[in-house]
Backbone as JSON Lines, residues from 0, in Angstrom:
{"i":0,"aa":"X","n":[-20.88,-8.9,-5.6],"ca":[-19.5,-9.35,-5.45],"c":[-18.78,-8.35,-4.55]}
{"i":1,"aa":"X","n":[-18.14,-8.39,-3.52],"ca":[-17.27,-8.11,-2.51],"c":[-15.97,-7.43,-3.11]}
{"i":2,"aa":"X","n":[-15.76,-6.56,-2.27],"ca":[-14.25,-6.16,-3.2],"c":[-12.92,-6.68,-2.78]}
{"i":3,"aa":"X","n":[-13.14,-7.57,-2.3],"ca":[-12.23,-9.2,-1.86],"c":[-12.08,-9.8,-3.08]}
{"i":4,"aa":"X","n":[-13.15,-10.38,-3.49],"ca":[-13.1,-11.08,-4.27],"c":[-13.11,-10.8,-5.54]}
{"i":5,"aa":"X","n":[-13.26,-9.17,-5.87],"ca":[-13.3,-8.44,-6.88],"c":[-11.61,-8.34,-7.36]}
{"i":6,"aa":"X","n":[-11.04,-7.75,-6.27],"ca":[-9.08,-7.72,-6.6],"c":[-8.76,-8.82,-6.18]}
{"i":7,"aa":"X","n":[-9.19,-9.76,-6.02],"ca":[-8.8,-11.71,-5.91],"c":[-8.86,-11.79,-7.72]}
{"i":8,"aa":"X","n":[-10.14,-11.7,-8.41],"ca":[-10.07,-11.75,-9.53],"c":[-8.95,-10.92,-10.69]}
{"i":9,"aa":"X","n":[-9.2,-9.55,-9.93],"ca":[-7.9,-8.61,-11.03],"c":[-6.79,-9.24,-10.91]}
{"i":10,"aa":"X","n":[-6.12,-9.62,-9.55],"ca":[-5.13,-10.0,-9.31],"c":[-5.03,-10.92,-10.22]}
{"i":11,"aa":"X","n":[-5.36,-12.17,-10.04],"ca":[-5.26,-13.64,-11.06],"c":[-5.29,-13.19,-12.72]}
{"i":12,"aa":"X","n":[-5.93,-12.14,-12.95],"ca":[-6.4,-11.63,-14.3],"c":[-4.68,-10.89,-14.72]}
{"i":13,"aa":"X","n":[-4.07,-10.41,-13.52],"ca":[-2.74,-9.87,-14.09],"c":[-2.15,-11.1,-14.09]}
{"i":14,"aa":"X","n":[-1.7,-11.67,-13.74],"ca":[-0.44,-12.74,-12.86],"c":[-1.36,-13.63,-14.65]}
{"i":15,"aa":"X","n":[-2.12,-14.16,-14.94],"ca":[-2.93,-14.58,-16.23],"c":[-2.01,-14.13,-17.47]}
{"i":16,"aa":"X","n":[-2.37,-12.45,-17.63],"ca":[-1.86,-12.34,-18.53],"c":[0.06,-12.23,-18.48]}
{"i":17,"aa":"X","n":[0.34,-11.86,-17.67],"ca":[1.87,-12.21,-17.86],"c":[2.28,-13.16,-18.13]}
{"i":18,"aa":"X","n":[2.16,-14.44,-17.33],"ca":[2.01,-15.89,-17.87],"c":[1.9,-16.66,-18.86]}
{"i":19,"aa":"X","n":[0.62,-15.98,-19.69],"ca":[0.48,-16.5,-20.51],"c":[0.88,-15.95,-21.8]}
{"i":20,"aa":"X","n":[1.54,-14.56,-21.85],"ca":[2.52,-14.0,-22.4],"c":[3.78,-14.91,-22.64]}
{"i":21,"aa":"X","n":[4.53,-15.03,-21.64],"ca":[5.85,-15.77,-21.35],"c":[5.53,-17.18,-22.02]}
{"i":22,"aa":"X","n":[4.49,-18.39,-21.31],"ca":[4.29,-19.52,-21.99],"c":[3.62,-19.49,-23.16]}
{"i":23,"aa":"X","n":[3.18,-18.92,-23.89],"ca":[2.99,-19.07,-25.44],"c":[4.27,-18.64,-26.63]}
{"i":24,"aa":"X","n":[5.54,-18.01,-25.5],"ca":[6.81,-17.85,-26.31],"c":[7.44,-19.36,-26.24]}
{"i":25,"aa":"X","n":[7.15,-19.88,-25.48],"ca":[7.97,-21.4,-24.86],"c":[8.14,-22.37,-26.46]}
{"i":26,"aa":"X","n":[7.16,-21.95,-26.84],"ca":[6.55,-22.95,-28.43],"c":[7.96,-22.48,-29.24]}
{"i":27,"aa":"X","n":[7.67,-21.43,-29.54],"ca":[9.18,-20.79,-30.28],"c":[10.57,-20.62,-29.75]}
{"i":28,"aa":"X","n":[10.78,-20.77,-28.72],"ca":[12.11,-20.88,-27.94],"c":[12.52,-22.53,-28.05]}
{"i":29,"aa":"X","n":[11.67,-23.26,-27.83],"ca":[11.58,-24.46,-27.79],"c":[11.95,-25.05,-28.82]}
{"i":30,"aa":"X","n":[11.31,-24.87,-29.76],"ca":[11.23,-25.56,-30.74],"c":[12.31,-24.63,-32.36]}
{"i":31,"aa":"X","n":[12.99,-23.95,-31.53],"ca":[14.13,-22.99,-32.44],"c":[13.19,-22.55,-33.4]}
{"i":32,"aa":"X","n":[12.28,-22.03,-33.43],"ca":[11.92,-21.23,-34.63],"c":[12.78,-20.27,-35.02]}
{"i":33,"aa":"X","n":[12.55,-19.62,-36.45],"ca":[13.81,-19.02,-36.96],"c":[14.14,-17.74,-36.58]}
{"i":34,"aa":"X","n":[12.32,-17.23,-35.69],"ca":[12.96,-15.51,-35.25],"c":[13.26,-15.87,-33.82]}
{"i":35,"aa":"X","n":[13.13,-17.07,-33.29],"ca":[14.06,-16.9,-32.14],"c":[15.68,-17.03,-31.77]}
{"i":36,"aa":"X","n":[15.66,-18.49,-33.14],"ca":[17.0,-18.35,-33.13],"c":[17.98,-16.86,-33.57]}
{"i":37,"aa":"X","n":[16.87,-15.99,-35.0],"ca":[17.27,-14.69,-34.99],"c":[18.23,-14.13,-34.24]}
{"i":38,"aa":"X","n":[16.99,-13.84,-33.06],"ca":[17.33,-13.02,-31.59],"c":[18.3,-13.44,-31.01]}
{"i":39,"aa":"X","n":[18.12,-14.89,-30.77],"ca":[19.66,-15.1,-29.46],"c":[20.77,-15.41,-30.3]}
{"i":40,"aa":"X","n":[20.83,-15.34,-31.66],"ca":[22.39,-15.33,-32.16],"c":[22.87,-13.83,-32.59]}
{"i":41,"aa":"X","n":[21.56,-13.09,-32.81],"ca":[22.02,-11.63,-32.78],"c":[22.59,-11.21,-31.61]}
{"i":42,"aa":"X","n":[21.91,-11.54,-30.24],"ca":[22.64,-11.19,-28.77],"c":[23.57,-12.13,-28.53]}
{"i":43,"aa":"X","n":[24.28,-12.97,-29.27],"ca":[25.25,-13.84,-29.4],"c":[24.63,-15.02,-28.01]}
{"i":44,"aa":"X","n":[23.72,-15.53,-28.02],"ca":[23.36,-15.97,-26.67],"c":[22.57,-17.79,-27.03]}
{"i":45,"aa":"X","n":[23.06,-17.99,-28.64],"ca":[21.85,-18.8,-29.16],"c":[22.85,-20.35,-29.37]}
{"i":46,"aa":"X","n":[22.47,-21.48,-28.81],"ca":[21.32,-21.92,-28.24],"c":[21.32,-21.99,-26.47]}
{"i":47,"aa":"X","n":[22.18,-21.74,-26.45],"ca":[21.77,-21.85,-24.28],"c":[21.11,-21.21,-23.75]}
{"i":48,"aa":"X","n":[21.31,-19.34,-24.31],"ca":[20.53,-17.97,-23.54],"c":[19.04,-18.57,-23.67]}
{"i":49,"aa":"X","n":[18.79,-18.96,-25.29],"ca":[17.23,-19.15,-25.93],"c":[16.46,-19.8,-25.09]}
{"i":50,"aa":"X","n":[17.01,-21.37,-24.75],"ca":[16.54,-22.41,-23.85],"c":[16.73,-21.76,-22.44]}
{"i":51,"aa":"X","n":[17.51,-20.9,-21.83],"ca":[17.78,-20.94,-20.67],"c":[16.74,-19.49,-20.61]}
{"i":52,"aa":"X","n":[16.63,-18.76,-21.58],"ca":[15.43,-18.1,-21.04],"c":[14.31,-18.54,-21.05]}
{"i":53,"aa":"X","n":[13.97,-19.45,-22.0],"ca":[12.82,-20.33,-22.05],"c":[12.26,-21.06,-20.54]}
{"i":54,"aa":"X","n":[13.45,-21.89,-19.87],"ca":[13.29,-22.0,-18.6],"c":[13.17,-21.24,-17.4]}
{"i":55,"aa":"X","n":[13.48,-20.16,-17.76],"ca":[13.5,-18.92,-16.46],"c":[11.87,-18.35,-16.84]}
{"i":56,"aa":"X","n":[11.26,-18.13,-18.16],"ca":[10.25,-17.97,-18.32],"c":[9.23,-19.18,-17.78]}
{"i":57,"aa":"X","n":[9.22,-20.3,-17.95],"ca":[8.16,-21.33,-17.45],"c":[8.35,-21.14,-16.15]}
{"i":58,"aa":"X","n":[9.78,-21.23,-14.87],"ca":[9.56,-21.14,-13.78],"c":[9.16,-20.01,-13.75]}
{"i":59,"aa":"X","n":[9.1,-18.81,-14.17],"ca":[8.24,-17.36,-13.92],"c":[7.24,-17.56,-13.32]}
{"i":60,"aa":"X","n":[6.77,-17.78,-14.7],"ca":[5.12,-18.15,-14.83],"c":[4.15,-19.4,-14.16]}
{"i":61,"aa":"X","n":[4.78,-19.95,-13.57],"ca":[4.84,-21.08,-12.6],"c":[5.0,-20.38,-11.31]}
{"i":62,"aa":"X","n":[5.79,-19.26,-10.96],"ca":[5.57,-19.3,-9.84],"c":[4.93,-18.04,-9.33]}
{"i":63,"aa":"X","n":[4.36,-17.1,-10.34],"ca":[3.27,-16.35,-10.34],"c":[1.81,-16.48,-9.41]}
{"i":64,"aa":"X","n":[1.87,-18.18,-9.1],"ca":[0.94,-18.86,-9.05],"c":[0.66,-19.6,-7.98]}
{"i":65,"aa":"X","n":[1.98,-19.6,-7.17],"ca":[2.19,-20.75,-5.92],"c":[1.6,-19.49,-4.62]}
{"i":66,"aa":"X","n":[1.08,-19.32,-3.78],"ca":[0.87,-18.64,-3.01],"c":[2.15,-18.43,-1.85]}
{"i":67,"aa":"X","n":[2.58,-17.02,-1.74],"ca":[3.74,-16.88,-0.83],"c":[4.58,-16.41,-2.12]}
{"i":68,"aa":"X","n":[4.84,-16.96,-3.2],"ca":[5.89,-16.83,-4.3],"c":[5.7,-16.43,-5.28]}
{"i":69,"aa":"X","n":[4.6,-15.12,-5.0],"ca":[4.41,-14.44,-6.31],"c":[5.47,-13.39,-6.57]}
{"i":70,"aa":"X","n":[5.6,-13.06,-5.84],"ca":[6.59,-12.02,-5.86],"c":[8.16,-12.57,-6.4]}
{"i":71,"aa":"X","n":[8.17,-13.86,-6.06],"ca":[9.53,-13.89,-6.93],"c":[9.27,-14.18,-8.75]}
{"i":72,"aa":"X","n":[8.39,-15.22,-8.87],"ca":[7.48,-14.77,-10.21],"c":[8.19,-14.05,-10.97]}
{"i":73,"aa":"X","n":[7.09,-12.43,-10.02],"ca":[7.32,-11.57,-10.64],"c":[8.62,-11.07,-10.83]}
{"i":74,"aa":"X","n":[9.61,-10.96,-9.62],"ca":[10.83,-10.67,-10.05],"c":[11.53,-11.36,-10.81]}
{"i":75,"aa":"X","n":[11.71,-12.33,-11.1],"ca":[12.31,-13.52,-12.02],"c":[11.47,-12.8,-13.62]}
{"i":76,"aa":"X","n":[10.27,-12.39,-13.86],"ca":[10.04,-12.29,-14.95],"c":[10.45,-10.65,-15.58]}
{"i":77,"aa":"X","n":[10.88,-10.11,-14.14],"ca":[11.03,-8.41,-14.74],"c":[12.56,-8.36,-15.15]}
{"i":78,"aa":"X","n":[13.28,-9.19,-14.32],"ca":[14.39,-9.68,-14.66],"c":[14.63,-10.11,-16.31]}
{"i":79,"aa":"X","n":[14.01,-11.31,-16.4],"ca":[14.23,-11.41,-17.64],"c":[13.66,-10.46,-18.79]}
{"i":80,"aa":"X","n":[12.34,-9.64,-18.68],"ca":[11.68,-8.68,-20.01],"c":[13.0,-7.75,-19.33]}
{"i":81,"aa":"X","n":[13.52,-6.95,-18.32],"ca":[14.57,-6.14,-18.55],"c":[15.74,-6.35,-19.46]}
{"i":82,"aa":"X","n":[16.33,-7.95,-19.37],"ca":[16.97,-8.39,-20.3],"c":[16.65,-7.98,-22.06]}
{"i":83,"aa":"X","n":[15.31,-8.65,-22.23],"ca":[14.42,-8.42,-23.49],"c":[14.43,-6.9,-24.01]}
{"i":84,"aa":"X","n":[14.2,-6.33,-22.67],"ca":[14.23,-4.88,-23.53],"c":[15.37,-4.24,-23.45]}
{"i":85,"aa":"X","n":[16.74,-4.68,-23.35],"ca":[17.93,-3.93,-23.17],"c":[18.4,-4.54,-24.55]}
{"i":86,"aa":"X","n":[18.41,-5.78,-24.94],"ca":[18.84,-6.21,-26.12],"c":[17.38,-5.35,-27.35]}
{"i":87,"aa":"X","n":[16.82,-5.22,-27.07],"ca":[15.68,-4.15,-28.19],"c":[16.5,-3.09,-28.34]}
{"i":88,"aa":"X","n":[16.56,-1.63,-27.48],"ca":[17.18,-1.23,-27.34],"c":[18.57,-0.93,-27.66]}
{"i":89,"aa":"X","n":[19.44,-1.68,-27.29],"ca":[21.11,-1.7,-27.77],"c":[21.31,-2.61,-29.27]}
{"i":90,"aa":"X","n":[20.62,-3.64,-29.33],"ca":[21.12,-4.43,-30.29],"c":[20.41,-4.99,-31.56]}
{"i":91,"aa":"X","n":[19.24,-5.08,-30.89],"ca":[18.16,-5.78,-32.26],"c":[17.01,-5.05,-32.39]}
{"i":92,"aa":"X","n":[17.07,-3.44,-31.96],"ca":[16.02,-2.46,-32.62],"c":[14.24,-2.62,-31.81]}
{"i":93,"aa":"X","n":[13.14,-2.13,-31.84],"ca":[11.84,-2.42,-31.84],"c":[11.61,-3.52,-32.11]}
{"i":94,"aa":"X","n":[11.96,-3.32,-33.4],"ca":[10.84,-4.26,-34.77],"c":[11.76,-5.32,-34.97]}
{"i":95,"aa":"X","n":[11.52,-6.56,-34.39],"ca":[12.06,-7.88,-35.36],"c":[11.19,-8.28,-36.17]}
{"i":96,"aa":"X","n":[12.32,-8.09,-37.27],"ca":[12.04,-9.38,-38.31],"c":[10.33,-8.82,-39.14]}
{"i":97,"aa":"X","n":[9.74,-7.69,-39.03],"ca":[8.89,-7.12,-39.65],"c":[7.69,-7.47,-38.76]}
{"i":98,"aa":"X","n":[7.85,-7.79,-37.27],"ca":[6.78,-7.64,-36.23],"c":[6.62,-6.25,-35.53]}
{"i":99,"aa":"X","n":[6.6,-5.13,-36.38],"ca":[6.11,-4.44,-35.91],"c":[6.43,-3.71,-34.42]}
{"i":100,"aa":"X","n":[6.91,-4.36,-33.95],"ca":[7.53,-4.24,-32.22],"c":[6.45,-4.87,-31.53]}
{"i":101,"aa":"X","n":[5.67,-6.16,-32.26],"ca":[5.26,-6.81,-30.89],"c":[5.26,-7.41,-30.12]}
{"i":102,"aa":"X","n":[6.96,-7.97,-30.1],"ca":[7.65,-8.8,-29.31],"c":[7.96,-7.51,-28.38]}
{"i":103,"aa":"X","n":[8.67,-6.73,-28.39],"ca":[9.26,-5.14,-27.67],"c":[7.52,-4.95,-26.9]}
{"i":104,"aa":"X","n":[6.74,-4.67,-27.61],"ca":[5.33,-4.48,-26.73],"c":[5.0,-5.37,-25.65]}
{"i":105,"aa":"X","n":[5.11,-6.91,-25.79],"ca":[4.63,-7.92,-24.68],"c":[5.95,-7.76,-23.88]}
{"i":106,"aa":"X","n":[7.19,-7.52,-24.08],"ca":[7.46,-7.54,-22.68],"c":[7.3,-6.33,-22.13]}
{"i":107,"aa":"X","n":[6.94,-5.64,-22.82],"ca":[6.72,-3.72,-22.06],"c":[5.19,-4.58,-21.3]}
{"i":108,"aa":"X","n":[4.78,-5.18,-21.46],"ca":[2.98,-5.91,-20.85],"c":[3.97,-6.71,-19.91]}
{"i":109,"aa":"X","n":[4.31,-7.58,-20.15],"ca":[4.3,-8.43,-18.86],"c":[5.11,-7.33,-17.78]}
{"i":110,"aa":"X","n":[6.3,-6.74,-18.29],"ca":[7.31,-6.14,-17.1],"c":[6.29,-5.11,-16.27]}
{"i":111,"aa":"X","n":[5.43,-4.48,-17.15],"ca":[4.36,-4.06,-16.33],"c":[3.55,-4.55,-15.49]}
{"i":112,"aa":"X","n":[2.65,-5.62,-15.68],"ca":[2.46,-6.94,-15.08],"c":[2.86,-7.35,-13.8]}
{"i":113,"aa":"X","n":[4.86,-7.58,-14.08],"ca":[4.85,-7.87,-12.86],"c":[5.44,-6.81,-11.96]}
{"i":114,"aa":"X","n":[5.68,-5.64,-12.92],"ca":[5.88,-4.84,-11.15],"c":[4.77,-4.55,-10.64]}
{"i":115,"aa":"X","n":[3.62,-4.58,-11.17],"ca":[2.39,-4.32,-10.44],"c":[2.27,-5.29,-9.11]}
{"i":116,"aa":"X","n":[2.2,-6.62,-9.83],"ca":[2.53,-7.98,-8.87],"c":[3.46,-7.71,-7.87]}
{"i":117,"aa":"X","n":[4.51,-7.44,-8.1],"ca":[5.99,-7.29,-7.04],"c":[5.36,-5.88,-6.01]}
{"i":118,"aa":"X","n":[4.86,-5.11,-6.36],"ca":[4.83,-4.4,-5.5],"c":[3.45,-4.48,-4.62]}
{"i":119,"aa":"X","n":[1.89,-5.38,-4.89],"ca":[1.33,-5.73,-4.28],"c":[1.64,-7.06,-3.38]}
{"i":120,"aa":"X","n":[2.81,-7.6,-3.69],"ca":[2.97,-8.97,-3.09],"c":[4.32,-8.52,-2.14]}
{"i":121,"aa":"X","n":[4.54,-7.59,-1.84],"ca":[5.88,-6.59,-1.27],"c":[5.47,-7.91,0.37]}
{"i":122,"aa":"X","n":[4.78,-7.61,0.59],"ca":[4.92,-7.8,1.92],"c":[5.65,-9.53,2.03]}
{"i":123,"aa":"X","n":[4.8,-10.43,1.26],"ca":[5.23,-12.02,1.14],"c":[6.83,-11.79,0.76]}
{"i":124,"aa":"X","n":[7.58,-10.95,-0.35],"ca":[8.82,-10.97,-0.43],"c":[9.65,-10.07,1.27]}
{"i":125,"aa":"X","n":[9.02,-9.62,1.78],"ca":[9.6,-8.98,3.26],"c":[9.73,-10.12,3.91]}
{"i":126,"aa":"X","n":[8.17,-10.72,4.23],"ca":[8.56,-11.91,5.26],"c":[9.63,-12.65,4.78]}
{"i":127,"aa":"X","n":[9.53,-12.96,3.76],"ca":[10.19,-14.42,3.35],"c":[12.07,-14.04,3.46]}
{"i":128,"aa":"X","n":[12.39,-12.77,3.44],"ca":[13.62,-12.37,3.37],"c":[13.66,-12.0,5.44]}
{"i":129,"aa":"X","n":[12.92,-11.63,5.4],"ca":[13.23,-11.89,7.16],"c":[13.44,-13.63,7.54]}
{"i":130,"aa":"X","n":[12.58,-14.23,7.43],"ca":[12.65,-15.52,7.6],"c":[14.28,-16.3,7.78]}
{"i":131,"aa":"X","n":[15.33,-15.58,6.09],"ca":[15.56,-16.23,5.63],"c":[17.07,-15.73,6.01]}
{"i":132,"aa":"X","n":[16.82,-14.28,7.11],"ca":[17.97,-13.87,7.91],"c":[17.99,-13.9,8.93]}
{"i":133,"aa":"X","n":[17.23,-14.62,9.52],"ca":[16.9,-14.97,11.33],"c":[17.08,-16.62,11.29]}
């Protein structure tokens, strides 16, 4: 195997797990489970923030994936885990609800995730911002 096709694979293997981080929360945002509603009425944000992060998460992770638009993806998703971890932080602690902090852990994974992404995909977010001032 080529080392083309070797960081073709890591790559997809990150942009994977962030993704699929974000869309396996969609179930519980979605469907108001009770530690989500928790969260966004503790950040006073519940029900629009919940759903409206829910949607900023699927287009994330959706566009992790489109070639040319990884990089916003990724920024769209560091965006939102920065959100995630400022309300940890200031308002609702590590540990919700007796998880241990492993809601606080996956977005410390994905935000990692995607700055890795954002800063290998630097160049597609250059063009596309030249493009988009000429």
């Amino acid at each position: 195997m080529n080392n083309a096709k070797l960081k073709y694979i890591a790559f997809l293997l990150i942009k994977g797990v962030a993704a699929l981080i974000m869309l396996q929360t969609l179930f519980y945002k979605f469907s108001a489970s009770a530690e989500s509603v928790y969260i966004f009425t503790a950040v006073g944000m519940e029900p629009w923030g919940r759903i409206g992060v829910g949607v900023g998460e699927l287009a994330a992770s959706i566009l992790l994936f489109v070639p040319g638009f990884t990089w916003l993806g990724a920024l769209f998703a560091i965006g939102l885990m920065a959100g995630a971890m400022f309300f940890h932080f200031t308002i609702l602690g590590l540990e919700i609800m007796g998880d241990g902090g492993y809601l606080f852990f996956l977005a410390c994974v994905v935000m990692s995730c995607c700055l890795f992404l954002l800063y290998i995909y630097r160049k597609d977010m250059l063009t596309f911002i030249q493009r988009v001032k000429n």
